[in-house]
PDB file of N, CA, C, O and CB in Angstrom:
ATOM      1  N   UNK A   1      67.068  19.512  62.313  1.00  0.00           N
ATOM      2  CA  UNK A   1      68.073  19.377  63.356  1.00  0.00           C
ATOM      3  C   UNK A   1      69.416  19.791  62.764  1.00  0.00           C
ATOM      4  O   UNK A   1      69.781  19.534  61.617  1.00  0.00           O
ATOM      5  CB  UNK A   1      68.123  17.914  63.921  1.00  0.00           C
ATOM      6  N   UNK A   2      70.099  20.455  63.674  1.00  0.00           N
ATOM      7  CA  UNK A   2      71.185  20.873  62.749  1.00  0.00           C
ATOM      8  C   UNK A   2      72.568  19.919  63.402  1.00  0.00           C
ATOM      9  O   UNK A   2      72.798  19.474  64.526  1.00  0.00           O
ATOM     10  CB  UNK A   2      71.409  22.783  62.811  1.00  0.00           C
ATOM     11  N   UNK A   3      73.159  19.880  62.377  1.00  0.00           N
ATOM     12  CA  UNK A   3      74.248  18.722  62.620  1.00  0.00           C
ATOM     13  C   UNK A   3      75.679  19.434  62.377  1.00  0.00           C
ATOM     14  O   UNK A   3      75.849  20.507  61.798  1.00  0.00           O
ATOM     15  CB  UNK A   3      74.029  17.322  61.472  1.00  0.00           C
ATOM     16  N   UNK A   4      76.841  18.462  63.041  1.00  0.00           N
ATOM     17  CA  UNK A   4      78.215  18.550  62.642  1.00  0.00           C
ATOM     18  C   UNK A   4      79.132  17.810  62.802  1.00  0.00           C
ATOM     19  O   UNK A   4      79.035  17.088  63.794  1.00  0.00           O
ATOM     20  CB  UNK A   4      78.664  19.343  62.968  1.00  0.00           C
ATOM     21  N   UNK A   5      80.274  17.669  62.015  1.00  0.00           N
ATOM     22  CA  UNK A   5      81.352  16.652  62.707  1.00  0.00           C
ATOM     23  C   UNK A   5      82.078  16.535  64.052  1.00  0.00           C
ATOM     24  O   UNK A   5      82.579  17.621  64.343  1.00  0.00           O
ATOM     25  CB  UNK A   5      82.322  16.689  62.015  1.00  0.00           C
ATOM     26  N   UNK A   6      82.179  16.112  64.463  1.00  0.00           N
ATOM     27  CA  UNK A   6      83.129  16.220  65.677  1.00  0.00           C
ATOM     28  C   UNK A   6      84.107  14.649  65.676  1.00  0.00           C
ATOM     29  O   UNK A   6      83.583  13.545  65.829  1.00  0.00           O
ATOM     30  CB  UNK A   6      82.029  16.439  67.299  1.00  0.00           C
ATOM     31  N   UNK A   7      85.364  14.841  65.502  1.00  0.00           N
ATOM     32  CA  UNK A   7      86.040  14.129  65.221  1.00  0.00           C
ATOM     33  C   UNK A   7      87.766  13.833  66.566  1.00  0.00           C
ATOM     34  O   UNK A   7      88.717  14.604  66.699  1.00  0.00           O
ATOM     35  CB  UNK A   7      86.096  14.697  63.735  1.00  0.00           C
ATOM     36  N   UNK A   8      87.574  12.724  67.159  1.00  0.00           N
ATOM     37  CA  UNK A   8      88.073  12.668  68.910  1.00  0.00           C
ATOM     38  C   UNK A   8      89.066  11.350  68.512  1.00  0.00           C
ATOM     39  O   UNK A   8      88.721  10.231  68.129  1.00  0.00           O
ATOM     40  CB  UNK A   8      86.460  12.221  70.471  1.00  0.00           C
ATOM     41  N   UNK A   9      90.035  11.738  68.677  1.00  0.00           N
ATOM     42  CA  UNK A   9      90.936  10.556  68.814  1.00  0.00           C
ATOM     43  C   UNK A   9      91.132   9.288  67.845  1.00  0.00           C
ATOM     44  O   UNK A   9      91.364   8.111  68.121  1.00  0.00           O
ATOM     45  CB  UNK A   9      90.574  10.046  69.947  1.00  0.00           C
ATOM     46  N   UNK A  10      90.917  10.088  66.335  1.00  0.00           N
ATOM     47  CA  UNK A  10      91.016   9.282  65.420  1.00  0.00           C
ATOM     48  C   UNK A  10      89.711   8.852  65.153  1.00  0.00           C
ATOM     49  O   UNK A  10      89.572   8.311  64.056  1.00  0.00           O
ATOM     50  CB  UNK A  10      91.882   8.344  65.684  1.00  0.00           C
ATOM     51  N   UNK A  11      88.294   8.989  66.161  1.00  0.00           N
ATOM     52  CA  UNK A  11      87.032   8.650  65.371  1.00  0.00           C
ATOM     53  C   UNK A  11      86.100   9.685  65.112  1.00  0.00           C
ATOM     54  O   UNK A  11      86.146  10.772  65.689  1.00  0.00           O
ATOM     55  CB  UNK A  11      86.291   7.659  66.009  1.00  0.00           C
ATOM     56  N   UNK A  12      84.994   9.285  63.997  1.00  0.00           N
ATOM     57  CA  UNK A  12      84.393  10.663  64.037  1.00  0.00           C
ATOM     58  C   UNK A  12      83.203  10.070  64.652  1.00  0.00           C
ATOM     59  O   UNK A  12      83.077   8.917  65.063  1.00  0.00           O
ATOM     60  CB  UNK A  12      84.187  11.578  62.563  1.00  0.00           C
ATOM     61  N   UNK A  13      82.130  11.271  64.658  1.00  0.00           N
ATOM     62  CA  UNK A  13      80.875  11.452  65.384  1.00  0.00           C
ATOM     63  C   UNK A  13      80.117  12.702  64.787  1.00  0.00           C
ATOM     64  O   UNK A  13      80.588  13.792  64.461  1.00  0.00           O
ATOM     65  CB  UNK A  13      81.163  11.637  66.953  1.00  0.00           C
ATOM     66  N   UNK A  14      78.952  12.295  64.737  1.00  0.00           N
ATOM     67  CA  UNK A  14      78.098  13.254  64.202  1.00  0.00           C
ATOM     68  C   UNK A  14      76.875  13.972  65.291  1.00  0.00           C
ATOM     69  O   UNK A  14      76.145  13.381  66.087  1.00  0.00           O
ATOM     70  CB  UNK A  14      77.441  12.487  62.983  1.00  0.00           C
ATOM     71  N   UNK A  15      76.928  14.861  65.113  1.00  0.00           N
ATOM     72  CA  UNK A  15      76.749  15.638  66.218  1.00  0.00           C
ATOM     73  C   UNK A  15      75.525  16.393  66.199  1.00  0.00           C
ATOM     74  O   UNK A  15      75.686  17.541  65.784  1.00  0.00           O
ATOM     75  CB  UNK A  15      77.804  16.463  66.381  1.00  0.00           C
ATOM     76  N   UNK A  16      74.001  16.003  66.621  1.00  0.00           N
ATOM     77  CA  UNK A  16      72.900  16.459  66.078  1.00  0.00           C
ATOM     78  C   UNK A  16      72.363  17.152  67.748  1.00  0.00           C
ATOM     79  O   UNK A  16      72.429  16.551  68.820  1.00  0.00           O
ATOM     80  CB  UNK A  16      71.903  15.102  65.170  1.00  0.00           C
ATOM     81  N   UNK A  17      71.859  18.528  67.522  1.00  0.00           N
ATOM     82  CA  UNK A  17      70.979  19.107  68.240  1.00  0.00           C
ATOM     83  C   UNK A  17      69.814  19.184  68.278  1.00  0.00           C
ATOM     84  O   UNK A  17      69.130  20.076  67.775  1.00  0.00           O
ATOM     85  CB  UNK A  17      71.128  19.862  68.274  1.00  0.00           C
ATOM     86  N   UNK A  18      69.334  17.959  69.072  1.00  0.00           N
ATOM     87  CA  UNK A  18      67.825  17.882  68.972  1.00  0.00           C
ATOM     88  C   UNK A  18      66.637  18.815  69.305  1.00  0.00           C
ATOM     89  O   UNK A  18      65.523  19.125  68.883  1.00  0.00           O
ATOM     90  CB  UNK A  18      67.571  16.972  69.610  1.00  0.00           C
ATOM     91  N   UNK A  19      67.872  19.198  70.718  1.00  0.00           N
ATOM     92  CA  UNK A  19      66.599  20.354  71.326  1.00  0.00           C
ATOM     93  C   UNK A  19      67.551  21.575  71.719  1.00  0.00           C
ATOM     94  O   UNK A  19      68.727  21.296  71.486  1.00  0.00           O
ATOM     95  CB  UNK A  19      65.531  19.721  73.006  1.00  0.00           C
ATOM     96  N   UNK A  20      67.390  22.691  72.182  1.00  0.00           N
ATOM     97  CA  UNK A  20      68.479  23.195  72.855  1.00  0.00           C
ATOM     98  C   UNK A  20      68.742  22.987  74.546  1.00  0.00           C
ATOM     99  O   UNK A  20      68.087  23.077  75.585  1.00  0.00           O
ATOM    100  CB  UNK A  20      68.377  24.564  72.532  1.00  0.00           C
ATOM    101  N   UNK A  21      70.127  22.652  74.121  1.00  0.00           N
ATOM    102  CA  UNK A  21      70.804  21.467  75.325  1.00  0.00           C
ATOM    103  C   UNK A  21      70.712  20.436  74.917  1.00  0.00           C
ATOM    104  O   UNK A  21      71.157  19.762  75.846  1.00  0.00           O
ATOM    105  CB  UNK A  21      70.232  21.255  76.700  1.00  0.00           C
ATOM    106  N   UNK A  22      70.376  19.611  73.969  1.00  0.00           N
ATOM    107  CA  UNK A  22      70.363  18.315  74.009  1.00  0.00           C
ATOM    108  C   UNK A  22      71.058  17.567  73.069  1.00  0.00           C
ATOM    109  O   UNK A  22      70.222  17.424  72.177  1.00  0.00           O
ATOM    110  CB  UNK A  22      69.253  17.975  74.009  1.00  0.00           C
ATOM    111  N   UNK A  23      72.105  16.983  72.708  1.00  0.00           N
ATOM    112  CA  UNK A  23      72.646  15.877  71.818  1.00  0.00           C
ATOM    113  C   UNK A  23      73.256  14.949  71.475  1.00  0.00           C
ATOM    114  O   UNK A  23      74.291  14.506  71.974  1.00  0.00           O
ATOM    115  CB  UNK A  23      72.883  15.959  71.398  1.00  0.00           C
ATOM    116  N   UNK A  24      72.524  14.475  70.369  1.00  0.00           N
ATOM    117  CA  UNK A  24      72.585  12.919  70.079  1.00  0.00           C
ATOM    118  C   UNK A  24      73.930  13.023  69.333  1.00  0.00           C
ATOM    119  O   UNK A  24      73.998  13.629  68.263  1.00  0.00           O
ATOM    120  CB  UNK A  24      71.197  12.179  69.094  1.00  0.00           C
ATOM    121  N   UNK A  25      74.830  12.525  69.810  1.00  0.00           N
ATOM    122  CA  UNK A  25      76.657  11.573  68.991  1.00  0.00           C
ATOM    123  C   UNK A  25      76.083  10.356  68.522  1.00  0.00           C
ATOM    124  O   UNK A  25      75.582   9.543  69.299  1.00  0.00           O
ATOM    125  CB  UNK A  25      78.326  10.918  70.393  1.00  0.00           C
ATOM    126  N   UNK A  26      76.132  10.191  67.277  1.00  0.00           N
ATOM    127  CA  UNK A  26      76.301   8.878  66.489  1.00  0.00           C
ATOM    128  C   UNK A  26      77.422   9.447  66.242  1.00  0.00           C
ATOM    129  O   UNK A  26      77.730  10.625  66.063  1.00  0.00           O
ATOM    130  CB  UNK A  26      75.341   8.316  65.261  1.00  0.00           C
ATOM    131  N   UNK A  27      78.558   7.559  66.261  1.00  0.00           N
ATOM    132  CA  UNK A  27      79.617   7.148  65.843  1.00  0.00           C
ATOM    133  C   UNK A  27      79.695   6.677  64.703  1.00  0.00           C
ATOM    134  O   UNK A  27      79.480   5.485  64.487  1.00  0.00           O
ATOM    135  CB  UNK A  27      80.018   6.484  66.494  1.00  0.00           C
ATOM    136  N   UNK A  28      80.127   7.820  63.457  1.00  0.00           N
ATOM    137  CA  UNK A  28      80.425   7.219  62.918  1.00  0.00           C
ATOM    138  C   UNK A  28      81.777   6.615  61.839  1.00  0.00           C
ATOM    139  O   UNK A  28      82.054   6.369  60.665  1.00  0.00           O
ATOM    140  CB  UNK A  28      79.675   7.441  62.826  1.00  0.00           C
ATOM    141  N   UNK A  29      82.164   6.610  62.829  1.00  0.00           N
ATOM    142  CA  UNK A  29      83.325   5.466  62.396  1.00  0.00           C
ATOM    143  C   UNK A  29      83.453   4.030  62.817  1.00  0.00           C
ATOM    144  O   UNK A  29      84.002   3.158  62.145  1.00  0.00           O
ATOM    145  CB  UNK A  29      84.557   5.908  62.808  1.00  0.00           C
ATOM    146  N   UNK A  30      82.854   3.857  64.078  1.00  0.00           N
ATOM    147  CA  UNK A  30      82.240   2.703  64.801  1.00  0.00           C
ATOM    148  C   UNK A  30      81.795   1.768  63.916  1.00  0.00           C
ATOM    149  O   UNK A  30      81.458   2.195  62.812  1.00  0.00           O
ATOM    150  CB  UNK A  30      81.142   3.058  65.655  1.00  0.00           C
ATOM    151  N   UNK A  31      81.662  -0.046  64.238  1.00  0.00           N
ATOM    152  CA  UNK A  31      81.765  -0.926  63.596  1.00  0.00           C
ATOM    153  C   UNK A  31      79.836  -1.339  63.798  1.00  0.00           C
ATOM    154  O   UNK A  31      79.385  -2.445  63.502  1.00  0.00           O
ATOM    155  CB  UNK A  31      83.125  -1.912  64.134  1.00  0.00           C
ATOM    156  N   UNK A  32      79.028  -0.262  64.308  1.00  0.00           N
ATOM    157  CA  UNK A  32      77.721  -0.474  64.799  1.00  0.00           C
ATOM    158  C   UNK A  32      76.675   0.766  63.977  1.00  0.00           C
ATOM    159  O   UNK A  32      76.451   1.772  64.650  1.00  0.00           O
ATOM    160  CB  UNK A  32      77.797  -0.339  66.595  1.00  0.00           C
ATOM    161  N   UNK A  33      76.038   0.697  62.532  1.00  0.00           N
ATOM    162  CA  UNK A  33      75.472   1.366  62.110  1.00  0.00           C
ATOM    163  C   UNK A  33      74.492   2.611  63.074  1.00  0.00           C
ATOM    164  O   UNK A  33      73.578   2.281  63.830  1.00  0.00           O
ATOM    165  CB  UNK A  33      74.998   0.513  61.378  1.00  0.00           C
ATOM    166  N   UNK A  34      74.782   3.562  62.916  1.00  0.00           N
ATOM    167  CA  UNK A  34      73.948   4.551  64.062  1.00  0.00           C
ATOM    168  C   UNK A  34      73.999   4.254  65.552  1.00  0.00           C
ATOM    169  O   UNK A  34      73.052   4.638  66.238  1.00  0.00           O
ATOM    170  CB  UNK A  34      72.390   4.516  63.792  1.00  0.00           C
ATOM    171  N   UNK A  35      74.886   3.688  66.050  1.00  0.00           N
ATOM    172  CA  UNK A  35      75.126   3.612  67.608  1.00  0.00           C
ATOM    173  C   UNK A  35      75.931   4.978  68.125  1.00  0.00           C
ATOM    174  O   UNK A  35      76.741   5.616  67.453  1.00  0.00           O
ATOM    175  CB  UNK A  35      76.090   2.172  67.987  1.00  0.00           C
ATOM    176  N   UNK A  36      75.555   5.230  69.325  1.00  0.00           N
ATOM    177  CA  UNK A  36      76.050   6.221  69.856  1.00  0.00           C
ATOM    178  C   UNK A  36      75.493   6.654  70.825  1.00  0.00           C
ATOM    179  O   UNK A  36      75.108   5.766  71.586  1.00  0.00           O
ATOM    180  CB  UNK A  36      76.207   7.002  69.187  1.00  0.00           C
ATOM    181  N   UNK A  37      75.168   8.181  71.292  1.00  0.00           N
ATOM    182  CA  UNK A  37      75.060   8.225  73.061  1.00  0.00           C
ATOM    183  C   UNK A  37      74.374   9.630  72.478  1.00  0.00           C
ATOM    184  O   UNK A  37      74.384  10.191  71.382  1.00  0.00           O
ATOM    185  CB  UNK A  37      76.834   8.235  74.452  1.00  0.00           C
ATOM    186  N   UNK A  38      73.568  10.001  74.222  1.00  0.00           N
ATOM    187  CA  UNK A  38      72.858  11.626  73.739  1.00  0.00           C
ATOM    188  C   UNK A  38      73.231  12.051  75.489  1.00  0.00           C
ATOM    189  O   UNK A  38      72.989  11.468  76.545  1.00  0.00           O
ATOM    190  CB  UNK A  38      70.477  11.702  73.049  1.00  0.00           C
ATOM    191  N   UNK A  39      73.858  13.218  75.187  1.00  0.00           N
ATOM    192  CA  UNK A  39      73.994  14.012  76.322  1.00  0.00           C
ATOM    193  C   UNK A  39      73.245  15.565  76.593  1.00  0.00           C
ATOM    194  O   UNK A  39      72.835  16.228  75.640  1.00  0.00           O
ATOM    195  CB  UNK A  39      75.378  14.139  76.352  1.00  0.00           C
ATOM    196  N   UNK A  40      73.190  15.792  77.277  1.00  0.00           N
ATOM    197  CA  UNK A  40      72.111  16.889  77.456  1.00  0.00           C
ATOM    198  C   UNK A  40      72.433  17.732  79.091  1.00  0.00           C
ATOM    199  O   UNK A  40      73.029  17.246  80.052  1.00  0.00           O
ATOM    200  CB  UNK A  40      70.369  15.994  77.410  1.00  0.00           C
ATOM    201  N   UNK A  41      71.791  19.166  78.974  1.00  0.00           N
ATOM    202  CA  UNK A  41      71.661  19.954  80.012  1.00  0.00           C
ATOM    203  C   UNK A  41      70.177  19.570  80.897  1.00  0.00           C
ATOM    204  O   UNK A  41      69.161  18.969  80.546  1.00  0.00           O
ATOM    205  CB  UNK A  41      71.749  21.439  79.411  1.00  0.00           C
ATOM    206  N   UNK A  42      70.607  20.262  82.291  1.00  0.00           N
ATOM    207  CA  UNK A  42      68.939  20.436  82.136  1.00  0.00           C
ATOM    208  C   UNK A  42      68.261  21.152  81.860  1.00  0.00           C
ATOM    209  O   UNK A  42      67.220  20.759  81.335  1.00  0.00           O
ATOM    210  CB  UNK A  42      68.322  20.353  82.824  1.00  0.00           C
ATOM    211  N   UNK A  43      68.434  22.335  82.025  1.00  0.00           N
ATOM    212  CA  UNK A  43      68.237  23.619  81.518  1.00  0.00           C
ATOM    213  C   UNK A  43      68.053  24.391  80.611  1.00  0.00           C
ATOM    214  O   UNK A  43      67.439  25.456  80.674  1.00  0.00           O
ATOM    215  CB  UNK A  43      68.675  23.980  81.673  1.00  0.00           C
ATOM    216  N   UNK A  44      68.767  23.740  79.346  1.00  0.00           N
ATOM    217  CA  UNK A  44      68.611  23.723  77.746  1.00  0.00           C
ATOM    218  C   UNK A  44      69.712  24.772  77.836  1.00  0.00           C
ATOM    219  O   UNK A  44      69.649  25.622  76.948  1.00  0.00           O
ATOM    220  CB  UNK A  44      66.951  24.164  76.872  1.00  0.00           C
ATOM    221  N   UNK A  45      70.593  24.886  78.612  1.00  0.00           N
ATOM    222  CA  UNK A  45      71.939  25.459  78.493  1.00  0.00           C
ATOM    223  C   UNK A  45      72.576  25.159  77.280  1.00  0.00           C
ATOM    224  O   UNK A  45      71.722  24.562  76.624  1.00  0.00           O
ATOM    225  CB  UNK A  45      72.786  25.039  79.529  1.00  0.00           C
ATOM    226  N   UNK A  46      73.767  25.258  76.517  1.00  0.00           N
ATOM    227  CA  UNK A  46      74.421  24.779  75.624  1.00  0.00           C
ATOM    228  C   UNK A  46      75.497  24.319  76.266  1.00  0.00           C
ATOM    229  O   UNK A  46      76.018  24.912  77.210  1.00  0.00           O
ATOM    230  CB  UNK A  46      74.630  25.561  74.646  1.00  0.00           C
ATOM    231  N   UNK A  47      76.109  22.647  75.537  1.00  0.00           N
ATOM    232  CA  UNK A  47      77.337  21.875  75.938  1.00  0.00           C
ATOM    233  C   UNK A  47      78.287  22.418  75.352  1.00  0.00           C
ATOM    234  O   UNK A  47      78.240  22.543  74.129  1.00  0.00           O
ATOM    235  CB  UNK A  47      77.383  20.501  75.666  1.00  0.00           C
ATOM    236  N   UNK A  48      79.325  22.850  76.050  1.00  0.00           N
ATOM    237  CA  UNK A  48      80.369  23.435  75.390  1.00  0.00           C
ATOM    238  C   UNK A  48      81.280  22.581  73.960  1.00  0.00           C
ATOM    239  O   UNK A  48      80.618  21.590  73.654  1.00  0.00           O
ATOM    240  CB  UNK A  48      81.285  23.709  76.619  1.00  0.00           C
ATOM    241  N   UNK A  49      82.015  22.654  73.442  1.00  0.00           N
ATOM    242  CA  UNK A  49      82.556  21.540  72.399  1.00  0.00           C
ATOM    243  C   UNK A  49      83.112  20.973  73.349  1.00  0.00           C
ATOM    244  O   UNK A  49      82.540  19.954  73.736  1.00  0.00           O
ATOM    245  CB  UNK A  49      83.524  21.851  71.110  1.00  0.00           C
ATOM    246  N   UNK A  50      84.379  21.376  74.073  1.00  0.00           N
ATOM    247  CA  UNK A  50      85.340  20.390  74.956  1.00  0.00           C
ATOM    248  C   UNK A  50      84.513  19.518  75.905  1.00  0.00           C
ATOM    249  O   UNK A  50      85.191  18.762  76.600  1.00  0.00           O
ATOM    250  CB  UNK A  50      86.430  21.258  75.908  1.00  0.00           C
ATOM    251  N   UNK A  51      83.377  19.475  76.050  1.00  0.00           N
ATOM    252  CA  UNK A  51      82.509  18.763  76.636  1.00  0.00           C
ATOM    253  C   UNK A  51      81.898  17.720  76.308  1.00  0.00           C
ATOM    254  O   UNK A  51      81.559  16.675  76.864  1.00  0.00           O
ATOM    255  CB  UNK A  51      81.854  19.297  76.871  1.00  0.00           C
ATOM    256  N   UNK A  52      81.785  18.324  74.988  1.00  0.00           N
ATOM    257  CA  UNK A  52      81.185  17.187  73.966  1.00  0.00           C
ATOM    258  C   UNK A  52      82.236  16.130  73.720  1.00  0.00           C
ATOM    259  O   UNK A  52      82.066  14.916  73.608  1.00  0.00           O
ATOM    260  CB  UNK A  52      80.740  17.824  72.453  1.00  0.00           C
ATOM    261  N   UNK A  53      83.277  16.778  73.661  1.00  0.00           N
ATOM    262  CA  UNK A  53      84.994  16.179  73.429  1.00  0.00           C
ATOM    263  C   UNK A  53      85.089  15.043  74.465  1.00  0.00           C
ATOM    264  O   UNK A  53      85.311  13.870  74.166  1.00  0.00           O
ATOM    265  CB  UNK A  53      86.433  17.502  73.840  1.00  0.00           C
ATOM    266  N   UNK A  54      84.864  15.595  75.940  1.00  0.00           N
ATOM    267  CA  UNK A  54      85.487  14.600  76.771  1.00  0.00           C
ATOM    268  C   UNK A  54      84.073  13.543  77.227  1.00  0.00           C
ATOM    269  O   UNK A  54      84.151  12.501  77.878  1.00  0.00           O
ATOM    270  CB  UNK A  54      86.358  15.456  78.200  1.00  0.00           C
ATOM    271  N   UNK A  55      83.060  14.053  76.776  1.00  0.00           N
ATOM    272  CA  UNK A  55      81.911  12.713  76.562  1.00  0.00           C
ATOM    273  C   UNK A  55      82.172  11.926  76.123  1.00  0.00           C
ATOM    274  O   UNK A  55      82.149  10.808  76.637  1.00  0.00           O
ATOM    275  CB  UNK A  55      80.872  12.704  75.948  1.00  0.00           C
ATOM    276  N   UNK A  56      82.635  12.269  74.644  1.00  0.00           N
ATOM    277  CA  UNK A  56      83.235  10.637  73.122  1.00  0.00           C
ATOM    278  C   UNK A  56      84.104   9.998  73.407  1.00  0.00           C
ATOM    279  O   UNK A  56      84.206   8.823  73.052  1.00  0.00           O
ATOM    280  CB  UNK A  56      83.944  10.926  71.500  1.00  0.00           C
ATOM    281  N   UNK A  57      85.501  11.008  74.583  1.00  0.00           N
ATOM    282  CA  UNK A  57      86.524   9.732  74.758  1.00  0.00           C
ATOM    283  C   UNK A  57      85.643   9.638  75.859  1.00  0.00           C
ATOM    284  O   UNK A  57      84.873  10.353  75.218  1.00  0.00           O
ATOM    285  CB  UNK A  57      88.391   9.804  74.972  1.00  0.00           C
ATOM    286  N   UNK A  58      84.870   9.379  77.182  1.00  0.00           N
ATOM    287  CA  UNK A  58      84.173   8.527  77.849  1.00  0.00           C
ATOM    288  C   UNK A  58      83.678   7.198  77.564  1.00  0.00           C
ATOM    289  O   UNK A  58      83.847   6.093  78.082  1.00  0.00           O
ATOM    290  CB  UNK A  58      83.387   9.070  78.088  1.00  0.00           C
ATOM    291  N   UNK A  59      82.837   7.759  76.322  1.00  0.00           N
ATOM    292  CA  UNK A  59      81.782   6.636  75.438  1.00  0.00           C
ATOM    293  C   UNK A  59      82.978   5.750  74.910  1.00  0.00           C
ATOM    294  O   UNK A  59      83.081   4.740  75.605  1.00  0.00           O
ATOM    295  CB  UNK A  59      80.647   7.418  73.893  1.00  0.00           C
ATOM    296  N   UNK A  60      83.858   5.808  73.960  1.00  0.00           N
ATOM    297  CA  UNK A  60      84.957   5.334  73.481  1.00  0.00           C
ATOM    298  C   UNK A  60      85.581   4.650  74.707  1.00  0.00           C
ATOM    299  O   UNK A  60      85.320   3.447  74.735  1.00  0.00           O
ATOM    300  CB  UNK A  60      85.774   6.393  72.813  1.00  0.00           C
ATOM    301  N   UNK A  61      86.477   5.172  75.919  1.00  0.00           N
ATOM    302  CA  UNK A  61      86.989   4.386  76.615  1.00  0.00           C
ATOM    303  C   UNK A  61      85.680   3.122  77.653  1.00  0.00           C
ATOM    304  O   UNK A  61      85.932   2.337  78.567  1.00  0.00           O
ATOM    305  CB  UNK A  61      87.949   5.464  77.426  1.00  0.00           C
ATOM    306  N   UNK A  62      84.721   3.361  77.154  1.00  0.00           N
ATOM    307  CA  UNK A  62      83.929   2.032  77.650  1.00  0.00           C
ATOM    308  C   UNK A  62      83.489   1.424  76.842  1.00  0.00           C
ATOM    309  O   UNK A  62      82.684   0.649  77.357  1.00  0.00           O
ATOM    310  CB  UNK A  62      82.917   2.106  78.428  1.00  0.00           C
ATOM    311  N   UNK A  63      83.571   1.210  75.063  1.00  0.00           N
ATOM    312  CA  UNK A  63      83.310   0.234  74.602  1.00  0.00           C
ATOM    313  C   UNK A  63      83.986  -0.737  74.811  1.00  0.00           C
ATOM    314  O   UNK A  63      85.155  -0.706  75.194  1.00  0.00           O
ATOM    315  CB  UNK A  63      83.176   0.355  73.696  1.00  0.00           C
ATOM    316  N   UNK A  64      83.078  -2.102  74.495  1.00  0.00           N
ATOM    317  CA  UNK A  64      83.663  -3.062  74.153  1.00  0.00           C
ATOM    318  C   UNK A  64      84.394  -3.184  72.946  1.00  0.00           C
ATOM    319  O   UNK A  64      83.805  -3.053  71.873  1.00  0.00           O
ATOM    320  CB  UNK A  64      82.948  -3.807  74.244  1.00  0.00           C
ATOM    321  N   UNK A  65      85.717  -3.441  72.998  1.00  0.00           N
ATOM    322  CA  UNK A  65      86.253  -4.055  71.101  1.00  0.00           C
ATOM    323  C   UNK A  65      85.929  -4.960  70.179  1.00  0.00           C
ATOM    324  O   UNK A  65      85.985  -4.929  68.950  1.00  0.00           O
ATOM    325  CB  UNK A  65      87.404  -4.562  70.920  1.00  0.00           C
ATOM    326  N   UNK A  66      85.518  -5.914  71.077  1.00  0.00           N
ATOM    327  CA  UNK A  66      84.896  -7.331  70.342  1.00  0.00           C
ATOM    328  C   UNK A  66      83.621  -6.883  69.188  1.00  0.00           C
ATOM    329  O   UNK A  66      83.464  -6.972  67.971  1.00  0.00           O
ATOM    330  CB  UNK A  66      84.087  -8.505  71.764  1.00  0.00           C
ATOM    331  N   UNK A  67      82.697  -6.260  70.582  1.00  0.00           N
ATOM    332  CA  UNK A  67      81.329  -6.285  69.963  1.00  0.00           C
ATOM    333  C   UNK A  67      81.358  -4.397  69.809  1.00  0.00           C
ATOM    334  O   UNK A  67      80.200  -3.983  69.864  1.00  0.00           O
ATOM    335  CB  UNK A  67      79.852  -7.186  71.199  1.00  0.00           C
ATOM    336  N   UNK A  68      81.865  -3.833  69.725  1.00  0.00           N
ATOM    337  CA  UNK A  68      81.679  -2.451  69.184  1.00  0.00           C
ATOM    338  C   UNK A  68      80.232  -1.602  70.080  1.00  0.00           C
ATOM    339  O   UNK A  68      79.644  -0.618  69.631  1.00  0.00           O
ATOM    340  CB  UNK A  68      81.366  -2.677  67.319  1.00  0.00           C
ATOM    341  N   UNK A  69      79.936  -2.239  71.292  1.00  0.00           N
ATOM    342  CA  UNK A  69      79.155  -1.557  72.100  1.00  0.00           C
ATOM    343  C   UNK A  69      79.253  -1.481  73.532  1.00  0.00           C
ATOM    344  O   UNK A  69      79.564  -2.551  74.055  1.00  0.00           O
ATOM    345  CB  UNK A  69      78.125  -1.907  71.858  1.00  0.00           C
ATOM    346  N   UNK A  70      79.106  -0.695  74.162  1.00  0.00           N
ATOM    347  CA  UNK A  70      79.316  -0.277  75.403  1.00  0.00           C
ATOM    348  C   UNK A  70      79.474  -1.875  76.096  1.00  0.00           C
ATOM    349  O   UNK A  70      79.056  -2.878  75.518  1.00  0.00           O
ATOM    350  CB  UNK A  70      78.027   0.794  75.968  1.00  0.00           C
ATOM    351  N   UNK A  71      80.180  -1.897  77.482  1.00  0.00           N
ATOM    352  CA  UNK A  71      80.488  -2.810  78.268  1.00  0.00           C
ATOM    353  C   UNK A  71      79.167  -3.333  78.776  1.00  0.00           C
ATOM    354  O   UNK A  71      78.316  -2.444  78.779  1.00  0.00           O
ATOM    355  CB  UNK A  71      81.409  -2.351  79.236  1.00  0.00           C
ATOM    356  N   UNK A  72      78.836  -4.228  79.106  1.00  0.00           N
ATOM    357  CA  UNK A  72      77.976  -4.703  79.901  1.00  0.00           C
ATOM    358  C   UNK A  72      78.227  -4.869  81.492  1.00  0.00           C
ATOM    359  O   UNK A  72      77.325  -5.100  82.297  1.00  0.00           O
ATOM    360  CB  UNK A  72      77.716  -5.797  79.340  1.00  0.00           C
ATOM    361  N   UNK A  73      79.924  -4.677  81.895  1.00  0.00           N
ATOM    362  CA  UNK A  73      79.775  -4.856  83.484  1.00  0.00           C
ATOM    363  C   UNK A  73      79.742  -3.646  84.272  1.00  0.00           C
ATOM    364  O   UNK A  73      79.630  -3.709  85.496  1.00  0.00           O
ATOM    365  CB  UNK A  73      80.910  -5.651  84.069  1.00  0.00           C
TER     366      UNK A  73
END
């Protein structure tokens, strides 16, 4: 799988292409060993970077701070 940094608003994220169109963001700068999110086409299109960009601040503006994982409401 080929990987890279991608680094959004002061955190980083590692950026793995599982399939084409498909990938997994682990956070890691996050306070949660290997947590993170996988976004994908349907088509096996490719996600542009700025896409990938405005996914992490998504994921980021819905964690929780306390517990370092997504909101529950």
């Amino acid at each position: 799988m080929r990987t890279w940094p991608l680094d959004v608003d002061g955190h980083r994220f590692e950026v793995g292409e599982r399939a084409p169109g498909t990938y997994d963001l682990t956070w890691v700068t996050g306070p949660n060993d290997g947590y993170g999110f996988t976004i994908g086409t349907n088509d096996g299109s490719p996600v542009p970077p700025e896409s990938l960009e405005s996914a992490a601040r998504d994921f980021l503006r819905d964690v929780d701070p306390e517990t370092g994982y997504l909101r529950e409401d």
